[in-house]
GUFI-850578 format. One record per residue (C-alpha): residue in one letter; x, y, z. Coordinates in steps of 0.2 Angstrom, whole numbers, plus 5000, padded with zeros to 4 digits. Layout:
// GUFI-850578
A / X / Y / Z
...
This chain:
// GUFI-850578
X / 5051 / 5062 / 5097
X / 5056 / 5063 / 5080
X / 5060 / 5082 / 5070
X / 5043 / 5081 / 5064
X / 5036 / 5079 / 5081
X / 5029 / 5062 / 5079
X / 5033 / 5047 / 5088
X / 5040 / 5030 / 5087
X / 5035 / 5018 / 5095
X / 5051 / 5011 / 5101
X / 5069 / 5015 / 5095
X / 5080 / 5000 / 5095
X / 5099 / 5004 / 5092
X / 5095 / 4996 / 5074
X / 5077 / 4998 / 5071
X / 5064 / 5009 / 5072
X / 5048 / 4998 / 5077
X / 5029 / 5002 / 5077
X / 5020 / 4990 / 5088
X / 5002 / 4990 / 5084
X / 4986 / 4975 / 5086
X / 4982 / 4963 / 5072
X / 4966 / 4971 / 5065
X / 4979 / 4987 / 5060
X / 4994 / 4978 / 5050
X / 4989 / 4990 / 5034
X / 4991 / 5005 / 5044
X / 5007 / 4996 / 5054
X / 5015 / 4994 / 5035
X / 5018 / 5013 / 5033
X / 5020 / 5020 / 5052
X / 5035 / 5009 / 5051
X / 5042 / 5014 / 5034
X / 5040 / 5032 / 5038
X / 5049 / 5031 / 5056
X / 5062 / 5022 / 5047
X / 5065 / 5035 / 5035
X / 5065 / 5048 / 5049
X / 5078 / 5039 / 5058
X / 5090 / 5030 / 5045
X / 5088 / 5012 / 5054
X / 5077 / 4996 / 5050
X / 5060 / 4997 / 5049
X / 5050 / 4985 / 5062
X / 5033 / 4977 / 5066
X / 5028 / 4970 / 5082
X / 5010 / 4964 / 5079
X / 5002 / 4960 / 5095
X / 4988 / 4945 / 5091
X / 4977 / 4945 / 5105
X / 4968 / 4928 / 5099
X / 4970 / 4912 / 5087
X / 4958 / 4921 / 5075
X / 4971 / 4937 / 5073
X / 4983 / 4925 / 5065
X / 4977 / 4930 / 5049
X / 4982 / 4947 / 5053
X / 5000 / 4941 / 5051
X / 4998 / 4933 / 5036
X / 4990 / 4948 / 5030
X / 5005 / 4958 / 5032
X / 5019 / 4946 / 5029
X / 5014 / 4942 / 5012
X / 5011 / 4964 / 5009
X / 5030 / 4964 / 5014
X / 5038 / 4947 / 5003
X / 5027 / 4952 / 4988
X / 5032 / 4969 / 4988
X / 5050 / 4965 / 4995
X / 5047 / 4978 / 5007
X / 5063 / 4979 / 5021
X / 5052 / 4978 / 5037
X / 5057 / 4966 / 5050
X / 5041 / 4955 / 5059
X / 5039 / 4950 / 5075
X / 5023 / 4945 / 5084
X / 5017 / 4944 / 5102
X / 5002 / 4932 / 5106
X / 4996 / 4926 / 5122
């Protein structure tokens, strides 16, 4: 938990991580920004695409992060 009582979603020993599904990558953007503030390390996204058709989700969010040189760190999880 961090000091203002809200939680990430896993702690890494150099990033702080927001895992969340496709469809929410806009609101995965600024969970991970925030936690990484909170904490002082890396900000991360695992997206979890549950189907071929989420892949646009990833797209989505990549080019938010290279077009605004945000520091976030993507990974994704598919079946």
């Amino acid at each position: 938990m961090l000091p203002d009582r809200t939680r990430c979603d896993c702690l890494t020993r150099t990033h702080a991580i927001e895992f969340d599904f496709g469809n929410n990558w806009a609101e995965a953007i600024g969970q991970s920004l925030y936690y990484s503030i909170q904490t002082g390390k890396k900000a991360g996204i695992v997206l979890i695409l549950e189907k071929p058709s989420d892949y646009k989700y990833w797209v989505r969010l990549n080019t938010v992060i290279d077009r605004n040189n945000l520091k976030i760190d993507t990974w994704q999880v598919k079946p």
